[in-house]
Backbone bond lengths (Angstrom), bond angles and torsions (degrees), N, CA, C in turn:
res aa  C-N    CA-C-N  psi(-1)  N-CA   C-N-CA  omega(-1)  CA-C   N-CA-C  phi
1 X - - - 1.447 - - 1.528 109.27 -
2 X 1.618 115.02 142.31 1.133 110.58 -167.13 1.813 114.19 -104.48
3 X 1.324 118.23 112.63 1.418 114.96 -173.03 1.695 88.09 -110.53
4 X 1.962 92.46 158.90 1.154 127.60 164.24 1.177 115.24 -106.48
5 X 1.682 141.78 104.77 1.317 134.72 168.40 1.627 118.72 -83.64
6 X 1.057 162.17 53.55 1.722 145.40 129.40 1.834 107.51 27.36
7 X 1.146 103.60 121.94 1.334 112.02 -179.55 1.747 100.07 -151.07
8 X 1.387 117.80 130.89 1.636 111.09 156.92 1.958 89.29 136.86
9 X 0.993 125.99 -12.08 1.281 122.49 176.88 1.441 127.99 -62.95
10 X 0.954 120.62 145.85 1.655 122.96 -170.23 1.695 114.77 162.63
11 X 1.918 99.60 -175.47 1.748 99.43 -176.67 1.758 107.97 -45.17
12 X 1.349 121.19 -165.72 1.421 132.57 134.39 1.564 102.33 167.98
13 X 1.098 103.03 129.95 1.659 114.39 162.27 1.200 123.65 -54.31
14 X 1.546 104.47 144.25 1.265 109.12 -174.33 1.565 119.57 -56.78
15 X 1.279 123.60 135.60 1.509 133.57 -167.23 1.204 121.54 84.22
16 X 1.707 123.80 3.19 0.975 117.32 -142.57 2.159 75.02 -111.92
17 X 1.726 99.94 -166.26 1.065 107.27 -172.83 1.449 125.76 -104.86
18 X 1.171 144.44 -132.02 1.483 155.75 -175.64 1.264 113.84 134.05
19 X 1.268 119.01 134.37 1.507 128.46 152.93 1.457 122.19 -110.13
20 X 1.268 124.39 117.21 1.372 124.88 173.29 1.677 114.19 -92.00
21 X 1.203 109.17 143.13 1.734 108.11 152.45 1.698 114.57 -133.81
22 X 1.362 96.73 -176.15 1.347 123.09 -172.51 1.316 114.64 -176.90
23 X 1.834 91.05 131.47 1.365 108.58 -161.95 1.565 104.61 -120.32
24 X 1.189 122.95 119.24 1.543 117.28 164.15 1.519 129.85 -78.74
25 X 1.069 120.22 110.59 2.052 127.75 -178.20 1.375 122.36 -108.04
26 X 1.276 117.51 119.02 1.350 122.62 -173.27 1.366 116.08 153.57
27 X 1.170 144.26 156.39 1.373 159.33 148.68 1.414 103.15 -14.62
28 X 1.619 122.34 68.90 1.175 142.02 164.08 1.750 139.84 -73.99
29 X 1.144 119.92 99.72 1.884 123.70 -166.46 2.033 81.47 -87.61
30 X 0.592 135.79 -106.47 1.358 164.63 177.73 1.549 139.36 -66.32
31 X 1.055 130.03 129.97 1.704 113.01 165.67 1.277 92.99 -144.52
32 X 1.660 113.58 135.89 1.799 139.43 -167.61 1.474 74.17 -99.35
33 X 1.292 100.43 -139.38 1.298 122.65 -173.81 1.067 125.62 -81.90
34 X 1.497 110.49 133.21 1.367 139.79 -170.86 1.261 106.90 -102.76
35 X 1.595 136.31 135.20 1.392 151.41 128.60 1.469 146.39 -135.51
36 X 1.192 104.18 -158.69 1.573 104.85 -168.58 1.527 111.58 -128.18
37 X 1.180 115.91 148.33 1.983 107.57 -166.74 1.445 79.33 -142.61
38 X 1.532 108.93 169.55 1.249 116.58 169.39 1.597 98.28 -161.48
39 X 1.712 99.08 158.29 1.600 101.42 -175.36 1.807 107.25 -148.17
40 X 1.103 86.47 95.92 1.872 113.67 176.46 2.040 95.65 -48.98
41 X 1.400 92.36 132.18 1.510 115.15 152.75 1.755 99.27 -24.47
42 X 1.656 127.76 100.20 1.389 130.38 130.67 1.634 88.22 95.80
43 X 1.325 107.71 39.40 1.239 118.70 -166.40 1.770 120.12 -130.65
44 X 0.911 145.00 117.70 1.639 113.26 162.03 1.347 129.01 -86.64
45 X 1.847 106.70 161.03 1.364 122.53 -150.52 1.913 94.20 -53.35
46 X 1.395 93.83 162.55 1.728 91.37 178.01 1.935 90.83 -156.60
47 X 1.371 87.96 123.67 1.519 98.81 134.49 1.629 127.49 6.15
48 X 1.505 128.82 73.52 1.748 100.22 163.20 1.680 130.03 -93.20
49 X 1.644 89.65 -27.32 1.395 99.89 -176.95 1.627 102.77 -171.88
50 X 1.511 119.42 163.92 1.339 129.73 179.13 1.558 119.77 -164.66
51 X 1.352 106.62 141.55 1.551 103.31 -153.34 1.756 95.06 -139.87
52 X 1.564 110.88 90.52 1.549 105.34 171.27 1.769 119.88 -57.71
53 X 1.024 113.11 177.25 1.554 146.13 -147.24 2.165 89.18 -70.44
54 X 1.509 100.82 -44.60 1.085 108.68 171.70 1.486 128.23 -98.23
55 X 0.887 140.74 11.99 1.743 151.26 112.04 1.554 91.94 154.08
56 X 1.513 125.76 15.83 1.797 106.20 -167.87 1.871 90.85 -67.64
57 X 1.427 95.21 172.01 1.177 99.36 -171.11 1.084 100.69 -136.92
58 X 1.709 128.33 147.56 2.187 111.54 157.09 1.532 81.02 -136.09
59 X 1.499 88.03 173.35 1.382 96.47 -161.89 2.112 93.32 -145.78
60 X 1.229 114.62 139.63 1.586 103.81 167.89 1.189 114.23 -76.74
61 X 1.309 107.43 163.57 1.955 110.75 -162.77 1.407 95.17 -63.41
62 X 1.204 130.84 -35.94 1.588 139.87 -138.94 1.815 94.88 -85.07
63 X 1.063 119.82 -26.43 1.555 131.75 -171.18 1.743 118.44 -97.05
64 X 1.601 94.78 -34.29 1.292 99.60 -171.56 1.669 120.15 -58.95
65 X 1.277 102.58 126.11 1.522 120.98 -165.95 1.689 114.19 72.65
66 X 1.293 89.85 55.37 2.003 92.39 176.22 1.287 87.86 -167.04
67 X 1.459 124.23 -42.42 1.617 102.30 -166.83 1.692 103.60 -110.37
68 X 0.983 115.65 -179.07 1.749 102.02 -179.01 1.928 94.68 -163.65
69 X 1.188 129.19 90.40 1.515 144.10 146.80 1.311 118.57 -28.12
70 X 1.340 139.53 126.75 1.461 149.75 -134.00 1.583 105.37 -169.73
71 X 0.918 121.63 121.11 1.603 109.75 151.65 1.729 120.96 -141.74
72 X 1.228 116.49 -176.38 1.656 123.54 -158.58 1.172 91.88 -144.66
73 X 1.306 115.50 97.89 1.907 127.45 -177.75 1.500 110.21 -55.82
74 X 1.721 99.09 -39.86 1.749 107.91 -160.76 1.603 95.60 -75.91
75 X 1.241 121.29 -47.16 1.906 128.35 161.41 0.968 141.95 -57.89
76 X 1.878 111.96 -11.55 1.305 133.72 138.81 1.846 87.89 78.81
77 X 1.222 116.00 30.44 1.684 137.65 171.57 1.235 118.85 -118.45
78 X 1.716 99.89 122.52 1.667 114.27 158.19 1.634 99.74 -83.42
79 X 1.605 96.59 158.46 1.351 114.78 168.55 1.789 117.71 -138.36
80 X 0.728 118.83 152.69 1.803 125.10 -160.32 1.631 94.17 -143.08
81 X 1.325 88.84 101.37 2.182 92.59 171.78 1.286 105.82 -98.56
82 X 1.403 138.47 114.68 1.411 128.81 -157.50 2.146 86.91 -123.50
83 X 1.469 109.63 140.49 1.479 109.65 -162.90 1.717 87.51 -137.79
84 X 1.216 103.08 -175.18 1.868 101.74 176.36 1.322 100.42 37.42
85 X 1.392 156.93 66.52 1.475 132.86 -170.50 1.542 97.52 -86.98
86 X 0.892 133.62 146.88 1.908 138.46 157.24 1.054 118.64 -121.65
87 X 1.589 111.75 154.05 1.672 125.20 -157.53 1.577 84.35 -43.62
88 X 1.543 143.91 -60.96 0.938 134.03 -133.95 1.471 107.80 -72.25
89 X 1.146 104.14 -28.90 1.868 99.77 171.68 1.566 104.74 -70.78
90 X 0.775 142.13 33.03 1.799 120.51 145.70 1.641 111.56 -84.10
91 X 1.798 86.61 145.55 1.597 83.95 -173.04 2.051 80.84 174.86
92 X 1.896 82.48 163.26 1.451 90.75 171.40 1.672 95.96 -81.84
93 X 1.121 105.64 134.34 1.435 125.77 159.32 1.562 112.14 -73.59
94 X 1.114 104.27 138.37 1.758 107.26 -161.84 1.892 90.16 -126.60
95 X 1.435 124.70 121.89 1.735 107.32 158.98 1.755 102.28 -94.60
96 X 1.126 106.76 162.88 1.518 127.12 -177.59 1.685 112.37 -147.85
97 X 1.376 94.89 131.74 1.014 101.45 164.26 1.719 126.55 -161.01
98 X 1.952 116.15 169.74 1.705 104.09 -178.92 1.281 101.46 -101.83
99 X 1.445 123.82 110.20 1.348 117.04 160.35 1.315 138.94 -100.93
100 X 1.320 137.18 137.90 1.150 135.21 -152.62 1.648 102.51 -104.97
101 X 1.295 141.41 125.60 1.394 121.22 -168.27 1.697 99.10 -150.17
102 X 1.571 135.21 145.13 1.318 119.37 -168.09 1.198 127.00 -37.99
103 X 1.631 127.43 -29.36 1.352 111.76 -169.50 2.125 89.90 -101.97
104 X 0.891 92.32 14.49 1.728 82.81 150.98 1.399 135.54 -179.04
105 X 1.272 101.24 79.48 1.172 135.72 -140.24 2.175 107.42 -59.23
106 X 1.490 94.60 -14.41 1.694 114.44 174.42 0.986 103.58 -81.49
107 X 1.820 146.32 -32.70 1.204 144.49 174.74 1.534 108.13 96.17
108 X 0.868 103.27 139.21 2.190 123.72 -179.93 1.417 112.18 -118.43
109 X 0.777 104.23 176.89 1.502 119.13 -169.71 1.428 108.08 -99.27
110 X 1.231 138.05 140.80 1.388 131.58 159.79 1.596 117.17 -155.98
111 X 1.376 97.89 122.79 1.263 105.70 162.54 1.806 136.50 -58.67
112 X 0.891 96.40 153.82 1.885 103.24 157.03 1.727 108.21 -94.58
113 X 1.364 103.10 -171.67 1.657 107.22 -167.40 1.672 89.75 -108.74
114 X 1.329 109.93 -9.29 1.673 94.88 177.68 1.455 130.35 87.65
115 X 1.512 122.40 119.25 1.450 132.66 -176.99 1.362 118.50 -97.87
116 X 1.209 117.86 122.17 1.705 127.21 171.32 1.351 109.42 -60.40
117 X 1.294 115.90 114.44 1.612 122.51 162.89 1.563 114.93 -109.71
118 X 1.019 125.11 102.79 1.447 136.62 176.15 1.620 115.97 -100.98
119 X 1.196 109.64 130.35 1.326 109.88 -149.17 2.082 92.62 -133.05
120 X 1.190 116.24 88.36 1.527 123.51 -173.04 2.101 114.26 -74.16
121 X 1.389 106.90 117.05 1.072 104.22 164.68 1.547 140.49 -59.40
């Protein structure tokens, strides 16, 4: 079975930094694209960044030039370097990703359970 773990969440002052990862484990063929979602207090999940198999990258306007998406194919890990952080980035951190695994060899979607980033003014 294929899980996503989120690891790196916690306090941080405003401006200050964080690094998140996420690692996928399990009976693995493949992983397309990898990203990161997040979902603010009374909010829905959104888009922060996404980084296919071959390094393209997008990024949401709100992030661009603060956060920077990374991954390690052979470690089967996304990474999320988040810099400048502001109150407004707190949120559950969501990882995402398409994995391809024998019994489905087209690849699905799967989440992680998600990291709290709280970001104090």
């Amino acid at each position: 079975q294929v899980q996503l773990v989120e690891s790196g969440g916690g306090l941080v002052q405003t401006g200050g930094s964080r690094r998140l990862s996420c690692a996928a484990s399990g009976t693995i063929l493949s992983i397309d694209a990898m990203g990161w979602y997040r979902q603010a207090p009374g909010k829905q999940r959104e888009l922060v960044a996404v980084i296919t198999r071959g390094g393209s990258i997008n990024y949401a306007d709100s992030v661009k030039g603060r956060f920077t998406i990374s991954r390690d194919n052979a470690k089967n890990t996304v990474y999320l370097q988040m810099n400048s952080l502001k109150p407004e980035d707190t949120a559950i951190y969501y990882c995402n990703a398409n994995i391809a695994t024998p019994t489905n060899v087209w690849g699905m979607e799967y989440w992680g359970k998600g990291t709290l980033v709280t970001v104090s003014s």
